[in-house]
Jmol script that loads the backbone (N, CA, C; Angstrom):
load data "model"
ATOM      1  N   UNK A   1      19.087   7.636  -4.019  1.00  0.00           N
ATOM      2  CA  UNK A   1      17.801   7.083  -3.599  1.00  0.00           C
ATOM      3  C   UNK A   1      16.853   8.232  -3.257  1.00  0.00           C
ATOM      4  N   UNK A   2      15.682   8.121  -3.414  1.00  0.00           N
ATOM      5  CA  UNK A   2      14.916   9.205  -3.261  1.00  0.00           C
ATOM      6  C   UNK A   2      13.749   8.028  -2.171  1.00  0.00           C
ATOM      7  N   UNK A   3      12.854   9.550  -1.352  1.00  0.00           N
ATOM      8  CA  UNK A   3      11.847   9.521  -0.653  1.00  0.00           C
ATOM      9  C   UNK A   3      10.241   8.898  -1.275  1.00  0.00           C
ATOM     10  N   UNK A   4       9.759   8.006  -0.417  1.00  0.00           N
ATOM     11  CA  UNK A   4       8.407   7.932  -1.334  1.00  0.00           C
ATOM     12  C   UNK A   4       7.349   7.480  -0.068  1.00  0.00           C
ATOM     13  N   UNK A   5       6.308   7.784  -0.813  1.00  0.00           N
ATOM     14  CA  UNK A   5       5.189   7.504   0.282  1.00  0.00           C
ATOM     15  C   UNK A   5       4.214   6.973  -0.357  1.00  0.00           C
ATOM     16  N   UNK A   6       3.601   5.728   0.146  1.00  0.00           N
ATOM     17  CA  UNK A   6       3.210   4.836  -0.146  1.00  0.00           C
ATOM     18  C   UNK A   6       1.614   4.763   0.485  1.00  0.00           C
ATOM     19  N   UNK A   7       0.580   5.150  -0.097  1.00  0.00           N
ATOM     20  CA  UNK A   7      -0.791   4.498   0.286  1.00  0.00           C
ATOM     21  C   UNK A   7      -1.902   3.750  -0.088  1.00  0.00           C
ATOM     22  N   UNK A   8      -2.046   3.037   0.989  1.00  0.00           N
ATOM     23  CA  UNK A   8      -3.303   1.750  -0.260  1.00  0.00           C
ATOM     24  C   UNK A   8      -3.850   1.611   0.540  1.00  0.00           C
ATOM     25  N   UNK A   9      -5.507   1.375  -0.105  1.00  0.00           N
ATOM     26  CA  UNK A   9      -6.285   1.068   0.823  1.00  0.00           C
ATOM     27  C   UNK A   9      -7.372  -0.312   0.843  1.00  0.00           C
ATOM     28  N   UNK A  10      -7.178  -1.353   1.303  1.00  0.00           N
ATOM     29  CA  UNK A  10      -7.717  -2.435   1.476  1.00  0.00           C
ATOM     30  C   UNK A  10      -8.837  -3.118   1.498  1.00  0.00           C
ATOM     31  N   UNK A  11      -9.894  -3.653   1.311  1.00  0.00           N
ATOM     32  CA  UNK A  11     -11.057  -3.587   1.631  1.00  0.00           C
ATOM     33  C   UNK A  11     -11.402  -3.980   2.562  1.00  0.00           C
ATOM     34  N   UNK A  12     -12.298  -3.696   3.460  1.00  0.00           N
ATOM     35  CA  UNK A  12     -12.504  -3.381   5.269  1.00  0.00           C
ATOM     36  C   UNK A  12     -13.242  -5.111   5.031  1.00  0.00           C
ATOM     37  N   UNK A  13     -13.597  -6.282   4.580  1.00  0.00           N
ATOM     38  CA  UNK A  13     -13.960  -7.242   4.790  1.00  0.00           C
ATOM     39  C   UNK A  13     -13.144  -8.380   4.842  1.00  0.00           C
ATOM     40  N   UNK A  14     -11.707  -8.024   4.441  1.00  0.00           N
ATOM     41  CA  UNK A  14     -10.660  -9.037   4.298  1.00  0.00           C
ATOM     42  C   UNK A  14      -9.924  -8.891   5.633  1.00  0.00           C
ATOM     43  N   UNK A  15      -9.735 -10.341   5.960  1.00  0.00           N
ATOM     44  CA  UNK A  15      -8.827 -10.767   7.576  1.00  0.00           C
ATOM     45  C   UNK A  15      -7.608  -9.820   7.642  1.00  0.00           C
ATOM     46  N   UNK A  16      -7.634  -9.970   8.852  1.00  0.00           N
ATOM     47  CA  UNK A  16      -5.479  -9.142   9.280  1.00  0.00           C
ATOM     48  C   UNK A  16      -4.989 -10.333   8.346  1.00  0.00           C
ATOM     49  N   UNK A  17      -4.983 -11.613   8.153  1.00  0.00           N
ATOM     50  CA  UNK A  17      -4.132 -12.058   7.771  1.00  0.00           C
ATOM     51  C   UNK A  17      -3.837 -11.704   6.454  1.00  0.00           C
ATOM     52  N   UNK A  18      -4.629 -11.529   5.691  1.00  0.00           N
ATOM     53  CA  UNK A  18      -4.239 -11.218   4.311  1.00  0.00           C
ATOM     54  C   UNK A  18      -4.061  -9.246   3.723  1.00  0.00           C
ATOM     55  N   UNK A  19      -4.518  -8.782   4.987  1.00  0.00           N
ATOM     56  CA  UNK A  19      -3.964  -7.546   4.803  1.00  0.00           C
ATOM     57  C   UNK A  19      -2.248  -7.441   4.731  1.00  0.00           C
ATOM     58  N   UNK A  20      -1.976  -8.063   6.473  1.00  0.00           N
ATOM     59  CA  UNK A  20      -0.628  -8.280   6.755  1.00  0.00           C
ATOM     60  C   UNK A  20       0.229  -8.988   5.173  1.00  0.00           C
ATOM     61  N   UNK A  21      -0.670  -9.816   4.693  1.00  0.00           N
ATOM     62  CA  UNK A  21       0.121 -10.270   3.603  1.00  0.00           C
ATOM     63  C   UNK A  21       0.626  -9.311   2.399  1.00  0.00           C
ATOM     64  N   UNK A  22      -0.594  -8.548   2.172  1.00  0.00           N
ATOM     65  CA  UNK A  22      -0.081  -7.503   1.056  1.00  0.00           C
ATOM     66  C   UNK A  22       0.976  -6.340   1.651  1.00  0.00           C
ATOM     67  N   UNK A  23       0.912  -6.022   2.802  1.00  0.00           N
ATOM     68  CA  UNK A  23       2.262  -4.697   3.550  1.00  0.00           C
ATOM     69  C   UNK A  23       3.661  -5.752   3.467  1.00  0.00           C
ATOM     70  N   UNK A  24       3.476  -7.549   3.699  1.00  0.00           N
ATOM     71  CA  UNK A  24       4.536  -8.105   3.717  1.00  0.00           C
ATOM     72  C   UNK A  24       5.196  -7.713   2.429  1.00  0.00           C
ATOM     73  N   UNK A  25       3.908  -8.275   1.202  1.00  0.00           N
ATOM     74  CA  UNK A  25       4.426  -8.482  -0.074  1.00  0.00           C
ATOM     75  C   UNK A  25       4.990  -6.747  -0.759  1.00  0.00           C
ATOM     76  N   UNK A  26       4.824  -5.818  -0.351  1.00  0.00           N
ATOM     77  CA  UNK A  26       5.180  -3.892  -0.352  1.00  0.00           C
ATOM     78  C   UNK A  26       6.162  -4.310   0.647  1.00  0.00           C
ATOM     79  N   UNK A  27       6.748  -4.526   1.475  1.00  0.00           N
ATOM     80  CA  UNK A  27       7.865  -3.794   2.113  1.00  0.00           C
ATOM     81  C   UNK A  27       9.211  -5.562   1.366  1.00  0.00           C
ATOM     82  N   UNK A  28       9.091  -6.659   0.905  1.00  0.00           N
ATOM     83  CA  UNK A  28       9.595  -7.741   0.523  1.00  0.00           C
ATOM     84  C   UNK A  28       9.940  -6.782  -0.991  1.00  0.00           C
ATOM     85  N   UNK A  29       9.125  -6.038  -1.654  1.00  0.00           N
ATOM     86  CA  UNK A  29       9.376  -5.187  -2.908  1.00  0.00           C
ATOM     87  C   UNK A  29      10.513  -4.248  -2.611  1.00  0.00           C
ATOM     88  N   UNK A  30      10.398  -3.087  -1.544  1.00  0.00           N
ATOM     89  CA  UNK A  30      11.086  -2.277  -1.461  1.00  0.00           C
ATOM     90  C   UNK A  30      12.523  -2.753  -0.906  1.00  0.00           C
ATOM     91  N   UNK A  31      12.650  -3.940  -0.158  1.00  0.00           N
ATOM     92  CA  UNK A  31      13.815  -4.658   0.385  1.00  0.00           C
ATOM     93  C   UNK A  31      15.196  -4.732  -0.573  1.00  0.00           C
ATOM     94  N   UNK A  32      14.515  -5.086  -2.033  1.00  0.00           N
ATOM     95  CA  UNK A  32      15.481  -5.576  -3.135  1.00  0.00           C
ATOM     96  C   UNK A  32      16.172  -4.222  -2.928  1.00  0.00           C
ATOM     97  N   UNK A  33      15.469  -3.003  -3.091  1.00  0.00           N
ATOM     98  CA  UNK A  33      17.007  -1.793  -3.832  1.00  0.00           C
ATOM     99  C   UNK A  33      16.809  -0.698  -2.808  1.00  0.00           C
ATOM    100  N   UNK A  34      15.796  -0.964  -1.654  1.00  0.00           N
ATOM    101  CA  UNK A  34      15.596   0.281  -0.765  1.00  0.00           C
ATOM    102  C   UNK A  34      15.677  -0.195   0.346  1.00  0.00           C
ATOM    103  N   UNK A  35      15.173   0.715   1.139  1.00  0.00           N
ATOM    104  CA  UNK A  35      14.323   0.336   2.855  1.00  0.00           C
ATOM    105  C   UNK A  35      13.737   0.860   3.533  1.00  0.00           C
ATOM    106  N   UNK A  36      12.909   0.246   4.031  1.00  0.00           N
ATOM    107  CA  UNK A  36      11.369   0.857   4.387  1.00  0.00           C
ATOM    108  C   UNK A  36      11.930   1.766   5.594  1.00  0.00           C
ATOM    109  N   UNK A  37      11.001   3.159   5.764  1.00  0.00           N
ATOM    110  CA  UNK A  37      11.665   4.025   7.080  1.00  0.00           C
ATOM    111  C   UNK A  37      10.301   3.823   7.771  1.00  0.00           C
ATOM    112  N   UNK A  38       9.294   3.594   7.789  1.00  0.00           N
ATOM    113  CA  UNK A  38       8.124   3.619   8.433  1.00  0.00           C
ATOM    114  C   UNK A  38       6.852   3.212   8.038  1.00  0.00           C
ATOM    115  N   UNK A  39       5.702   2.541   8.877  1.00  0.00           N
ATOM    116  CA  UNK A  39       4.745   2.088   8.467  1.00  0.00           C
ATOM    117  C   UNK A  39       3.919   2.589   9.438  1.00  0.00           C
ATOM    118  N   UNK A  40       2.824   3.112   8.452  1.00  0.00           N
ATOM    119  CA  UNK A  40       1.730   3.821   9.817  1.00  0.00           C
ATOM    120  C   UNK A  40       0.058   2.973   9.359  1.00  0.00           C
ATOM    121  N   UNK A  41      -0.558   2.289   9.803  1.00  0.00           N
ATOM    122  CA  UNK A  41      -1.617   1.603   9.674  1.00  0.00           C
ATOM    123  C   UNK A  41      -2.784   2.774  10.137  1.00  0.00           C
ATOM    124  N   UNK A  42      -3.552   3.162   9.589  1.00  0.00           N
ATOM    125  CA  UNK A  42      -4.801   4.242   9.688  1.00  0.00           C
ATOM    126  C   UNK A  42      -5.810   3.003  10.433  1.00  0.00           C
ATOM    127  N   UNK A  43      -5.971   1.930   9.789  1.00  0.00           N
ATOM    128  CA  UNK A  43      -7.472   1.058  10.126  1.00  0.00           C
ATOM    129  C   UNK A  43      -8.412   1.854   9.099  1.00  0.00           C
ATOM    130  N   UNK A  44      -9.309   1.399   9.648  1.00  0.00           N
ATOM    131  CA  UNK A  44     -10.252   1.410   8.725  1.00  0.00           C
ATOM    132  C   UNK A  44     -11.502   2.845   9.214  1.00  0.00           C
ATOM    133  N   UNK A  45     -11.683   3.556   7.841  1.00  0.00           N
ATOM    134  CA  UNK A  45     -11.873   4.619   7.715  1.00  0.00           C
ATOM    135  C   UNK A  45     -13.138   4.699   6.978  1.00  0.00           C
ATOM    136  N   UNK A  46     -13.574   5.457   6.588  1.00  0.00           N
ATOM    137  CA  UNK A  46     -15.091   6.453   5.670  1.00  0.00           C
ATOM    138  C   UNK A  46     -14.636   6.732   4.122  1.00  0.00           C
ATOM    139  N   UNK A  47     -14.579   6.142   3.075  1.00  0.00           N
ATOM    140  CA  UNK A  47     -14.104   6.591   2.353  1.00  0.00           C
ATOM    141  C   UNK A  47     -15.110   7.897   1.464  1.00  0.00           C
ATOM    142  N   UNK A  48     -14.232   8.740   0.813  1.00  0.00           N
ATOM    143  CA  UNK A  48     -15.309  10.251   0.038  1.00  0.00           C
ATOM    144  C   UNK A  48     -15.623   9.303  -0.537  1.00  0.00           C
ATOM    145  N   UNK A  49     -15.844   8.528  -1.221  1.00  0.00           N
ATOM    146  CA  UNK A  49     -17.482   8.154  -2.501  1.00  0.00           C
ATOM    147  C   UNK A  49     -17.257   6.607  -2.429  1.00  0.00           C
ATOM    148  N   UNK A  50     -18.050   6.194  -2.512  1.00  0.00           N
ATOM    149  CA  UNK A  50     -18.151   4.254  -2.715  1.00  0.00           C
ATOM    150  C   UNK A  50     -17.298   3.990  -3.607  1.00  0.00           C
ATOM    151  N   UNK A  51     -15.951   2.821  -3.572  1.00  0.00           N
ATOM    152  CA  UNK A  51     -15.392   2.424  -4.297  1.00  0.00           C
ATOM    153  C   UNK A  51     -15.969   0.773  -4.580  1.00  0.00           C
ATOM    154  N   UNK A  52     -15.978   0.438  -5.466  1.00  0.00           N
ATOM    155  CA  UNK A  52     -16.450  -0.802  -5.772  1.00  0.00           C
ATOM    156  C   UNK A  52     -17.693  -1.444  -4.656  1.00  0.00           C
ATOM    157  N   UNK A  53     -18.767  -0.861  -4.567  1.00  0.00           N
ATOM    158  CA  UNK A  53     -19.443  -0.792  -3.552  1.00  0.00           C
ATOM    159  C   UNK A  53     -19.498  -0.357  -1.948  1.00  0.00           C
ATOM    160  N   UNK A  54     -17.762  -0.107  -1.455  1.00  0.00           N
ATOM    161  CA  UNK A  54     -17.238  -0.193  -0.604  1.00  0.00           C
ATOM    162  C   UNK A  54     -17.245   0.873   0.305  1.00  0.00           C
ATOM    163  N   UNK A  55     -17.610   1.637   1.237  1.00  0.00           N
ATOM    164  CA  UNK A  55     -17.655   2.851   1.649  1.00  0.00           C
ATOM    165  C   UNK A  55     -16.516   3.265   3.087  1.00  0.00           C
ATOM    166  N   UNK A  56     -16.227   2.052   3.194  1.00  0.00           N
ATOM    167  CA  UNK A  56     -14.983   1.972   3.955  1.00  0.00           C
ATOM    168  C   UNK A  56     -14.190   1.335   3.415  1.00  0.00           C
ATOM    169  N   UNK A  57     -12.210   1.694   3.839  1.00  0.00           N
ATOM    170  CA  UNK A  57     -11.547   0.888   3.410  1.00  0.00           C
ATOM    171  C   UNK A  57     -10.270   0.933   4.771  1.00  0.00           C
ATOM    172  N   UNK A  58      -9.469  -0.230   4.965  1.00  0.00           N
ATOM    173  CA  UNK A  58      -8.460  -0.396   5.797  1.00  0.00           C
ATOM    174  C   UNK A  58      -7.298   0.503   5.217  1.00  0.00           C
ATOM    175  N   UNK A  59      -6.864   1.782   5.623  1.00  0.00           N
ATOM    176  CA  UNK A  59      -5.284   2.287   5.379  1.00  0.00           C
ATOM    177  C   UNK A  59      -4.252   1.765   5.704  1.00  0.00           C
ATOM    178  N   UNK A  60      -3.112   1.926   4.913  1.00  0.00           N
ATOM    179  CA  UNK A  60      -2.035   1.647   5.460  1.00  0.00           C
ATOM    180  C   UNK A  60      -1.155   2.827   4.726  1.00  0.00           C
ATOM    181  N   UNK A  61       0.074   3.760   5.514  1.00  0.00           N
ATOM    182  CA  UNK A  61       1.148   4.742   4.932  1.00  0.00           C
ATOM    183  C   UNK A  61       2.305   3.969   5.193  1.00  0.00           C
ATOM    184  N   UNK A  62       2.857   3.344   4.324  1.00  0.00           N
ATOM    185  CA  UNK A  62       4.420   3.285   4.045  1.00  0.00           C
ATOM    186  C   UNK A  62       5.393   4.210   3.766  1.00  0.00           C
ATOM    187  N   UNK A  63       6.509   4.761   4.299  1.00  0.00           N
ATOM    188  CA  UNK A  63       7.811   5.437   3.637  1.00  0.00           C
ATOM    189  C   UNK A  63       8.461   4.699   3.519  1.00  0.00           C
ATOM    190  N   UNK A  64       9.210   5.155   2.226  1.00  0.00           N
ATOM    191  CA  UNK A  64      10.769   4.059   2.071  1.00  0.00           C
ATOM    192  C   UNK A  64      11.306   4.907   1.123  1.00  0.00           C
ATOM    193  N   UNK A  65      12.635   4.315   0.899  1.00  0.00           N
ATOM    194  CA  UNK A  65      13.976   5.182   0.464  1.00  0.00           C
ATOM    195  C   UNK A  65      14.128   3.926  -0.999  1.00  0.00           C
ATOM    196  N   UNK A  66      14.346   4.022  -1.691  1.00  0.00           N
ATOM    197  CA  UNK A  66      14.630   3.311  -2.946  1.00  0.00           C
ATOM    198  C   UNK A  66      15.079   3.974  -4.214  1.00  0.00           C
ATOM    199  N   UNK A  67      15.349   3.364  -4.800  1.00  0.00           N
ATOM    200  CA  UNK A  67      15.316   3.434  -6.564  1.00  0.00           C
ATOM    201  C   UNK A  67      14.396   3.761  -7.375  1.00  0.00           C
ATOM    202  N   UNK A  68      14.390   4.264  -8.347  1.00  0.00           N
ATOM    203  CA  UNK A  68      13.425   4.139  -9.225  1.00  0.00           C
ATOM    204  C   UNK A  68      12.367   3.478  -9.850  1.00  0.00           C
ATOM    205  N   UNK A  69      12.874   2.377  -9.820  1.00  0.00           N
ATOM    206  CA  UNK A  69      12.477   1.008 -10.760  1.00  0.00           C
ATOM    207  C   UNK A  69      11.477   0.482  -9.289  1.00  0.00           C
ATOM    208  N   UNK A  70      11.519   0.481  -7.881  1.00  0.00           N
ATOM    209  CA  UNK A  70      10.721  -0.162  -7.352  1.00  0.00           C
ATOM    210  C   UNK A  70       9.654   0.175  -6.764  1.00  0.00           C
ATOM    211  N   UNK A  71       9.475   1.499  -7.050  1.00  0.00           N
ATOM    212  CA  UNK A  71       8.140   2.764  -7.573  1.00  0.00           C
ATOM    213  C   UNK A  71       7.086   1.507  -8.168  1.00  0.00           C
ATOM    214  N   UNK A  72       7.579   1.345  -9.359  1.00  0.00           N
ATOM    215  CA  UNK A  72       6.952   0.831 -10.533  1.00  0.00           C
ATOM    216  C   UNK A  72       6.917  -0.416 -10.786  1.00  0.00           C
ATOM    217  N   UNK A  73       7.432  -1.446  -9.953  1.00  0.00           N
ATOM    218  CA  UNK A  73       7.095  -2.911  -9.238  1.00  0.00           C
ATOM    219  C   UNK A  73       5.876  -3.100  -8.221  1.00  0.00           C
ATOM    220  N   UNK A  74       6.305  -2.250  -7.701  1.00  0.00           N
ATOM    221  CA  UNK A  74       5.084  -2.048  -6.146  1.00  0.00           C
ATOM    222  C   UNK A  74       3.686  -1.439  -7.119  1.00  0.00           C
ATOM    223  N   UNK A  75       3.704  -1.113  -7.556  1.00  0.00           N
ATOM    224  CA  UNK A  75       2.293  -0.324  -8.206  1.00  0.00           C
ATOM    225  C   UNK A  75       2.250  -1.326  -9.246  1.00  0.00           C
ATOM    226  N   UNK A  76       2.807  -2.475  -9.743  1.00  0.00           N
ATOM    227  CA  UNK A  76       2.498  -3.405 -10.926  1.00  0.00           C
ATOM    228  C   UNK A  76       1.993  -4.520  -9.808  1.00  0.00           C
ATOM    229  N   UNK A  77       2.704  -5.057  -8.635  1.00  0.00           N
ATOM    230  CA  UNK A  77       1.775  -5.654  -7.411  1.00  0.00           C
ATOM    231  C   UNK A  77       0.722  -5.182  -7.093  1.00  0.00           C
ATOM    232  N   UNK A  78       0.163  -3.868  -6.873  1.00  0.00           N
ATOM    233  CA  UNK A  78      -0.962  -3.742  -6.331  1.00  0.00           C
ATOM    234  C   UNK A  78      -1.763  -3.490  -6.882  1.00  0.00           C
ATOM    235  N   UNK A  79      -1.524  -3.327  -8.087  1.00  0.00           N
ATOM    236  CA  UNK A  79      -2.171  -3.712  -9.528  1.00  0.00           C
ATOM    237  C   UNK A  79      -3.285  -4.908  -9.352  1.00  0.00           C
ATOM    238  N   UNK A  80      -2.600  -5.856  -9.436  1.00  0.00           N
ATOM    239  CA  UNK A  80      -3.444  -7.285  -9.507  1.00  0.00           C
ATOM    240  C   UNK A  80      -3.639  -7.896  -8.230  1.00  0.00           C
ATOM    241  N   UNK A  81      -3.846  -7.292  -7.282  1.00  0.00           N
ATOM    242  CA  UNK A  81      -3.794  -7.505  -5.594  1.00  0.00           C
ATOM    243  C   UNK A  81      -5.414  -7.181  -5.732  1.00  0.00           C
ATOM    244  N   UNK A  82      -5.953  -8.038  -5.611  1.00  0.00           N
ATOM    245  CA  UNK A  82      -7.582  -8.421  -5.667  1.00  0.00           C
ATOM    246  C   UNK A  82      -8.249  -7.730  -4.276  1.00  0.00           C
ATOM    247  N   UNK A  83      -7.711  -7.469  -3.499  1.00  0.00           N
ATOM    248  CA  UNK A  83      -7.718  -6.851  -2.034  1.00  0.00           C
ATOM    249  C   UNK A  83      -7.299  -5.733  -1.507  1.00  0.00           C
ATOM    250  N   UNK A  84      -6.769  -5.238  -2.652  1.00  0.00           N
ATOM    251  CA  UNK A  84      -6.620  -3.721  -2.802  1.00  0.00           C
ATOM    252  C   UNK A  84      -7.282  -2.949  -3.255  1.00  0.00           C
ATOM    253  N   UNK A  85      -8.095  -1.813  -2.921  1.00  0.00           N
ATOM    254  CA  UNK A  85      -9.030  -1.022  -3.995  1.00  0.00           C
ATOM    255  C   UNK A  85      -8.362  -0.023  -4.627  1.00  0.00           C
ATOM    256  N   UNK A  86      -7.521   0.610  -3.984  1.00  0.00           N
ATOM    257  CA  UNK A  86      -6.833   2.024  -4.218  1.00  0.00           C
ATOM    258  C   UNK A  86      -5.047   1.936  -3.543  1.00  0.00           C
ATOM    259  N   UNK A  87      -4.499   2.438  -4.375  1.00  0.00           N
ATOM    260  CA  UNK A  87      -3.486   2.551  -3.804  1.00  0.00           C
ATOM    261  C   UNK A  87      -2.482   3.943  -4.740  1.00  0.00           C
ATOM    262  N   UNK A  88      -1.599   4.717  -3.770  1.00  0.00           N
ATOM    263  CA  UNK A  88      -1.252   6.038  -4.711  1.00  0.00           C
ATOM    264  C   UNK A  88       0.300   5.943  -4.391  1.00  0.00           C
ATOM    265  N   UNK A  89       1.208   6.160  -4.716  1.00  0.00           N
ATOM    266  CA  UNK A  89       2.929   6.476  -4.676  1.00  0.00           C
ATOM    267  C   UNK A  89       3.214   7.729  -4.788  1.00  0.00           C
ATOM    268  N   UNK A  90       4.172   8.622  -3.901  1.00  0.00           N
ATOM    269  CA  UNK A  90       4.243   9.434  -4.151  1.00  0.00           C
ATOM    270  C   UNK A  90       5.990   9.755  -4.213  1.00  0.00           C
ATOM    271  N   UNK A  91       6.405  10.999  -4.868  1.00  0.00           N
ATOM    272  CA  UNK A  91       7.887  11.309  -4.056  1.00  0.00           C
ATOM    273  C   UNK A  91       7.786  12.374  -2.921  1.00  0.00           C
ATOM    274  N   UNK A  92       7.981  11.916  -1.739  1.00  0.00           N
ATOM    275  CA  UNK A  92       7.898  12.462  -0.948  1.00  0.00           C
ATOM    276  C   UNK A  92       9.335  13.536  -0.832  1.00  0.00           C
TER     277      UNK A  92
END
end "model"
wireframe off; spacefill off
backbone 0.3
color backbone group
């Protein structure tokens, strides 16, 4: 299992509830073949250049320990996560 670090950033007009929903639906991903070591919530920040009009966005840093394959699940979710603007994977 290898190290990864996980950041996405949300758009600052959507409720806790549906933020909370997308970190549910990222750490319910990493559950199948890993496990999450930590979640650090930034809030909401200044972003360097307007994303989709947006000049702020809500952070969130995930670590987790997994497989390969759920790298590339989690980034096919936040893919089509309408409430996500940005999000990056790394191997930590």
């Amino acid at each position: 299992m290898r190290n990864y670090e996980l950041v996405f950033v949300v758009k600052p007009n959507v409720d806790e509830e549906s933020r909370d929903a997308v970190l549910n639906k990222v750490k319910e991903v990493v559950a199948t073949e890993g496990e999450v070591v930590k979640v650090d919530t930034w809030g909401t920040k200044k972003l360097a250049y307007p994303i989709a009009k947006f000049t702020e966005g809500y952070y969130v840093l995930v670590n987790f320990k997994s497989g390969v394959e759920v790298p590339k699940e989690i980034d096919r979710n936040l893919k089509i996560n309408e409430n996500v603007i940005r999000h990056m994977i790394v191997v930590a």
